[in-house]
ZAFI-311032 format. One record per residue (C-alpha): residue number from 1; residue in one letter; chain; z, y negated, x negated. Coordinates in steps of 0.5 Angstrom, whole numbers, plus 500, padded with zeros to 3 digits. Each point is the difference from the previous one (the first is absolute). Layout:
N
  resi  resn  chain    Z    Y    X
   NUM     A      A    Z    Y    X
...
END
This chain:
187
  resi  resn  chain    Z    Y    X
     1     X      A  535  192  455
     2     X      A  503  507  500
     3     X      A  497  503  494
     4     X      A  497  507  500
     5     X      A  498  505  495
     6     X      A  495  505  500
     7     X      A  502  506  494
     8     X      A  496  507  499
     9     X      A  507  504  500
    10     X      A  499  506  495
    11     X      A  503  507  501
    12     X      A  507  502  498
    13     X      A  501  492  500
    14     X      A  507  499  506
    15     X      A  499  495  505
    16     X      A  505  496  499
    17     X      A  502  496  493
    18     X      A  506  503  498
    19     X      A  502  508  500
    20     X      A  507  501  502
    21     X      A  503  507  500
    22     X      A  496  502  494
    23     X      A  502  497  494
    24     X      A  500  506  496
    25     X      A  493  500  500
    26     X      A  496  494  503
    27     X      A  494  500  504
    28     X      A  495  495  500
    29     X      A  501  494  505
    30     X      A  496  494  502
    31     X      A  504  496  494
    32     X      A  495  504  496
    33     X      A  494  497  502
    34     X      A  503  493  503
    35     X      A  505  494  498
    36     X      A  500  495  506
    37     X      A  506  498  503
    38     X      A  502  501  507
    39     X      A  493  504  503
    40     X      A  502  506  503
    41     X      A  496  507  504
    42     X      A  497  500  506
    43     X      A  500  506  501
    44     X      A  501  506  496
    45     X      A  495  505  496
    46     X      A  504  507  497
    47     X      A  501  500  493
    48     X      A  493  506  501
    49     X      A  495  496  503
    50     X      A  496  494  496
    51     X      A  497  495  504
    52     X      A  502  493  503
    53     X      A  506  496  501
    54     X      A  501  494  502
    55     X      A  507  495  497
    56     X      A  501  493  504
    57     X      A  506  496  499
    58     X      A  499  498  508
    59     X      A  505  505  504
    60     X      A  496  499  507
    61     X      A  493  502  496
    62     X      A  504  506  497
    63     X      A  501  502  507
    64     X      A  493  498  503
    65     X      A  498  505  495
    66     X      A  505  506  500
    67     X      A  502  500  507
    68     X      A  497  506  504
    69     X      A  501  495  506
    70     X      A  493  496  497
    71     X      A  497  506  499
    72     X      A  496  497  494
    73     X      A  495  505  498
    74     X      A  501  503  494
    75     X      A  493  504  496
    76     X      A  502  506  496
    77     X      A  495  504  495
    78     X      A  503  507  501
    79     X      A  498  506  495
    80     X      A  502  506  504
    81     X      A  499  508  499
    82     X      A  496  503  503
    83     X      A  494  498  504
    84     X      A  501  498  507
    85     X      A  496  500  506
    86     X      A  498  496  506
    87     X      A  506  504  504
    88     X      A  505  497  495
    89     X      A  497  493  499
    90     X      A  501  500  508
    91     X      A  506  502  500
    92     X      A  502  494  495
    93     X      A  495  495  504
    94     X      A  505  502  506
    95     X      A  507  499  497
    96     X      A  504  507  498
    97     X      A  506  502  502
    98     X      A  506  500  493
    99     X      A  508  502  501
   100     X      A  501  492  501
   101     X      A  495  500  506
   102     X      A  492  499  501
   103     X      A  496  494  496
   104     X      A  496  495  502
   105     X      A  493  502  501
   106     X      A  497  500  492
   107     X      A  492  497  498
   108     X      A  498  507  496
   109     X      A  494  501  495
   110     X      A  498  505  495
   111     X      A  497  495  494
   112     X      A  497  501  494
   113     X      A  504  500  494
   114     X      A  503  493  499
   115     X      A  497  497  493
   116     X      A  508  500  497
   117     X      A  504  499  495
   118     X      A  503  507  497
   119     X      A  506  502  502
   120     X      A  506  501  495
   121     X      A  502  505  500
   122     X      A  494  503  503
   123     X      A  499  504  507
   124     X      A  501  508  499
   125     X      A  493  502  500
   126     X      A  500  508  503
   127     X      A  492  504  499
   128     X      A  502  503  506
   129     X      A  502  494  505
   130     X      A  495  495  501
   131     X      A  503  493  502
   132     X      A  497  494  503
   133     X      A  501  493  502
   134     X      A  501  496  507
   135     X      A  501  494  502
   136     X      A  507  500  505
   137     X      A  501  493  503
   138     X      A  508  499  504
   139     X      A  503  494  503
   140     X      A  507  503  499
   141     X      A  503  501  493
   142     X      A  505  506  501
   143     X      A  504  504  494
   144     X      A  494  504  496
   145     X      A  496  500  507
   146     X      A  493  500  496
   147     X      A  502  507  497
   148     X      A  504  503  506
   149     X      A  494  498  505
   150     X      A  494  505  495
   151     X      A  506  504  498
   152     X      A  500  501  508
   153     X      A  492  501  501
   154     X      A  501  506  494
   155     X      A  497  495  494
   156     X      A  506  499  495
   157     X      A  498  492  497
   158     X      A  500  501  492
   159     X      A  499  493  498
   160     X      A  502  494  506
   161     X      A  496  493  498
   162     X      A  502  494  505
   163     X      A  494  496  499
   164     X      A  501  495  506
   165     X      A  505  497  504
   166     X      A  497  495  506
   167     X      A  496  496  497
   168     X      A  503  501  493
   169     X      A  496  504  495
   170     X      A  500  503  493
   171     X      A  494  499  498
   172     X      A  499  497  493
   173     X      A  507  502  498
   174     X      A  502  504  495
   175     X      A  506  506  500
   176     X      A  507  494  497
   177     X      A  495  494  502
   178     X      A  502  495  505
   179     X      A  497  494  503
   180     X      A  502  493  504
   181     X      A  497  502  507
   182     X      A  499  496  506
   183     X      A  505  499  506
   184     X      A  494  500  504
   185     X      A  495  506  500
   186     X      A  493  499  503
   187     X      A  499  506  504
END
């Protein structure tokens, strides 16, 4: 049986287990926070967004999650500058054209602020901008794509929080936390 792993990544921490290219100054990686052979990403998570991500030992699991190709759904917790109307929310619902071509139609919402753990370091606060929280669901997993797409509508993330992916969640994990999880979801 594959063993999967559920870890609530924390900002600044690399996704990967080794810092290659950066001896003179390393930074924190997954062996910070777990020491279990031979389990590696699904996926990946920039070392500026917290949130889920999943590790298995099992190289089709790692793919069957990661994988454009099956379009897992992944649930983000976005903080953004400024306050986007249903225009710009449409245009995210809709998929949004970036340099490397359109995105796949998003599920998108304003929500209330999630009840969360603060951020280390905290998130600019500027008196003169207000921000707010969306909840942007994607079944792709491009480079930055989060970020680009709100950049794309004129809203700028300032904190990015992967909360989901399939029927994966991080609730009850806390920032460095992991977890055994099951292969199988229900969904």
């Amino acid at each position: 049986m594959a063993r999967l792993i559920a870890f609530n990544k924390p900002y600044g921490v690399l996704s990967q287990f080794t810092d290659k290219g950066n001896a003179d100054s390393p930074r924190a990686t997954l062996s910070d926070h777990i020491d279990l052979p031979g389990v590696y990403p699904a996926g990946r998570l920039d070392r500026d967004s917290e949130g889920l991500l999943l590790l298995t030992d099992h190289g089709k699991l790692q793919a069957r999650i990661s994988s454009p190709r099956f379009k897992t759904e992944k649930t983000y917790l976005v903080q953004v500058e400024g306050l986007p109307d249903d225009a710009a929310l449409e245009a995210l619902r809709n998929g949004v054209t970036l340099k490397d071509g359109p995105t796949r139609p998003a599920r998108a919402r304003r929500i209330d602020p999630p009840d969360i753990w603060p951020r280390n370091p905290p998130v600019r606060y500027r008196k003169s901008v207000p921000d707010c929280w969306i909840e942007l669901t994607i079944t792709e997993g491009r480079n930055r794509q989060v970020r680009r797409m709100t950049a794309h509508v004129g809203h700028p993330t300032l904190r990015l929080i992967r909360w989901r992916i399939g029927g994966w969640s991080l609730d009850g994990l806390a920032p460095g936390d992991w977890r055994d999880i099951a292969e199988n979801p229900r969904r």
